[in-house]
Steps between C-alpha positions, in 0.01 A plus 500: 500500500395264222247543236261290608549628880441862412162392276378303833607820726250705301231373482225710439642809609530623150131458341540904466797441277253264241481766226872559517574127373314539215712730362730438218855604340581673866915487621556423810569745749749350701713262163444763246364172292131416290296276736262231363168519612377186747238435230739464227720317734232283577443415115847451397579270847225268299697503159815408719350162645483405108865561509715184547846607410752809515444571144125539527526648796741784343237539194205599710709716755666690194207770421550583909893538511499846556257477802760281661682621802835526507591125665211365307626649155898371586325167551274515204821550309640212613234297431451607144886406482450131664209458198656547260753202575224299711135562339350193630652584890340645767575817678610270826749369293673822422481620869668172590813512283555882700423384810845430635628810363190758631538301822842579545458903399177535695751377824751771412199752439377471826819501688582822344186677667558296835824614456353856506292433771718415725771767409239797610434336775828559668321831567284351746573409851720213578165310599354588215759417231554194649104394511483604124856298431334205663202523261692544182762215596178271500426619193823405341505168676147407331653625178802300522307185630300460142215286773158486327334486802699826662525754191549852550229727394526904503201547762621304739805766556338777411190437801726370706683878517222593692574312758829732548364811716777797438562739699368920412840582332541183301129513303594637213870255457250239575271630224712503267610116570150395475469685125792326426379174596217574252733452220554154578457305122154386460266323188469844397799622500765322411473245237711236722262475729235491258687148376568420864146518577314334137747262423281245642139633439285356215560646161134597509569766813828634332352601240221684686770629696627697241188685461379526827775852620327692293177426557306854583397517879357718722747644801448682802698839494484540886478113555205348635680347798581857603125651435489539190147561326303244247477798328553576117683835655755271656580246208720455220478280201888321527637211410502170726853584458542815626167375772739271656831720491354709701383243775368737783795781487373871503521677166735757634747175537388289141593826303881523711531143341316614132556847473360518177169460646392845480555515126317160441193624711459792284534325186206301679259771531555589189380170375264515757367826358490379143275210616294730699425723136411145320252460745647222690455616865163641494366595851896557567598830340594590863789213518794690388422796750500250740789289469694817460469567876511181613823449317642841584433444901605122500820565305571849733468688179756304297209411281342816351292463186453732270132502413539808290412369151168318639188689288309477813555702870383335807204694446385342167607176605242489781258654312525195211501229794149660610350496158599145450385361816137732450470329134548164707248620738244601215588173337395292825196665545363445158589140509 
């Protein structure tokens, strides 16, 4: 799912989540990375239209290098590289001259992984196998073909496994195809297809580009498309990243893929809780008692935080959301 897909999917179904943006040096749970806050993103996007050529570009990016994920930083790099023999160019210029090169690796990345695919699918039934073979064959034709018009894009293999119906004893070997399948190279992941992809965008959006994985967003831990609550009990702060890794996959399946999420989410709360004693989440003293379950039951316990060193029980917590929505209270009626 794409950035811009995901923020349009949303909506408003995050309004609870608000107070949770406005938060500031927080790592992402899912990347283990800084994110930016959208305000700051907002700001420097600004400074960026002033920006006509790699080298400027590379000056106003530098104080944010370390908030860079990890195909975002490689491509920073290169950038800064480019600059230094090509000041005056822009940033289209440098994805051109790899373009021929990333497009030939990105082929060979995703043949490996349809490769993959189709190897565990020899588990399945001969109707089966050879339903999934047909897809993946059409998929290596469109590669093959280079047609502009006909290119091959991840989600159009990965929805149309659904249209495969396996039988009781081949869910879980056709489970494990479709995580597979998920590892098919995108923007985000693989720095080919980042140059793939930009090579023929305006400099202007590159360089946003850059910036705009680790902007901090809200997510849905039990997804919103599955029930999940506009409720500040069911959000994380994560990275647009790590948002759109994730897609619509249940947690218990994100963290077999990353399973150094645990570790990252309590590294979170711990942030989290170091916010909440600077008085940045007034009227939400409550939140890390909160995600706790929510993460422990989504996750199937994989996720257990340890809210141990946290000055205040769930008692006291509760008690210091009252008194700050009674002052409110007392507030409004004297105005």
């Amino acid at each position: 799912m794409s950035y811009s897909t995901f923020m349009a999917r949303k909506g408003n179904s995050t309004s609870a989540g608000n107070v949770l943006k406005k938060l500031r040096n927080i790592t992402c749970p899912y990347t283990g990375i800084k994110m930016i806050p959208g305000s700051n993103i907002n700001r420097i996007n600004k400074r960026l239209d002033s920006c006509f050529s790699t080298e400027s570009v590379i000056k106003e990016l530098m104080p944010y290098r370390n908030f860079l994920q990890p195909v975002e930083k490689i491509m920073f790099t290169k950038f800064a590289e480019y600059s230094k023999l090509h000041p005056d160019a822009k940033l289209t210029d440098c994805l051109q001259e790899m373009y021929e090169d990333s497009l030939t690796k990105l082929k060979l990345e995703e043949f490996v992984v349809l490769d993959d695919v189709d190897r565990i699918s020899l588990h399945m039934s001969p109707k089966n196998a050879f339903a999934l073979r047909y897809k993946t064959t059409r998929c290596r034709q469109i590669i093959l073909a280079d047609d502009k018009e006909d290119t091959f894009k991840r989600k159009t293999l990965l929805n149309s496994l659904d249209e495969i119906k396996p039988e009781p004893y081949e869910k879980t070997i056709f489970e494990q195809m479709k995580d597979r399948a998920l590892y098919l190279p995108t923007s985000s992941t693989s720095q080919n297809a980042f140059v793939v992809k930009y090579a023929n965008r305006s400099h202007e959006e590159i360089a946003k580009r850059l910036l705009r994985a680790s902007e901090a967003t809200i997510e849905h831990v039990l997804p919103d498309s599955k029930g999940g609550k506009n409720s500040i009990a069911n959000f994380l702060l994560v990275s647009a990243k790590g948002n759109s890794l994730r897609e619509n996959i249940s947690l218990v399946k994100f963290i077999k893929r990353f399973p150094n999420i645990p570790e990252l989410c309590q590294k979170y709360i711990e942030e989290i809780i170091q916010a909440i004693y600077n008085g940045e989440l007034k009227r939400n003293e409550t939140y890390p008692y909160k995600i706790q379950r929510t993460l422990e039951q989504e996750s199937e316990g994989k996720i257990k935080l340890d809210l141990s060193q946290f000055k205040y029980s769930p008692e006291e917590a509760k008690r210091i959301v009252r008194d700050h929505y009674n002052r409110a209270r007392k507030f409004e009626k004297k105005g």
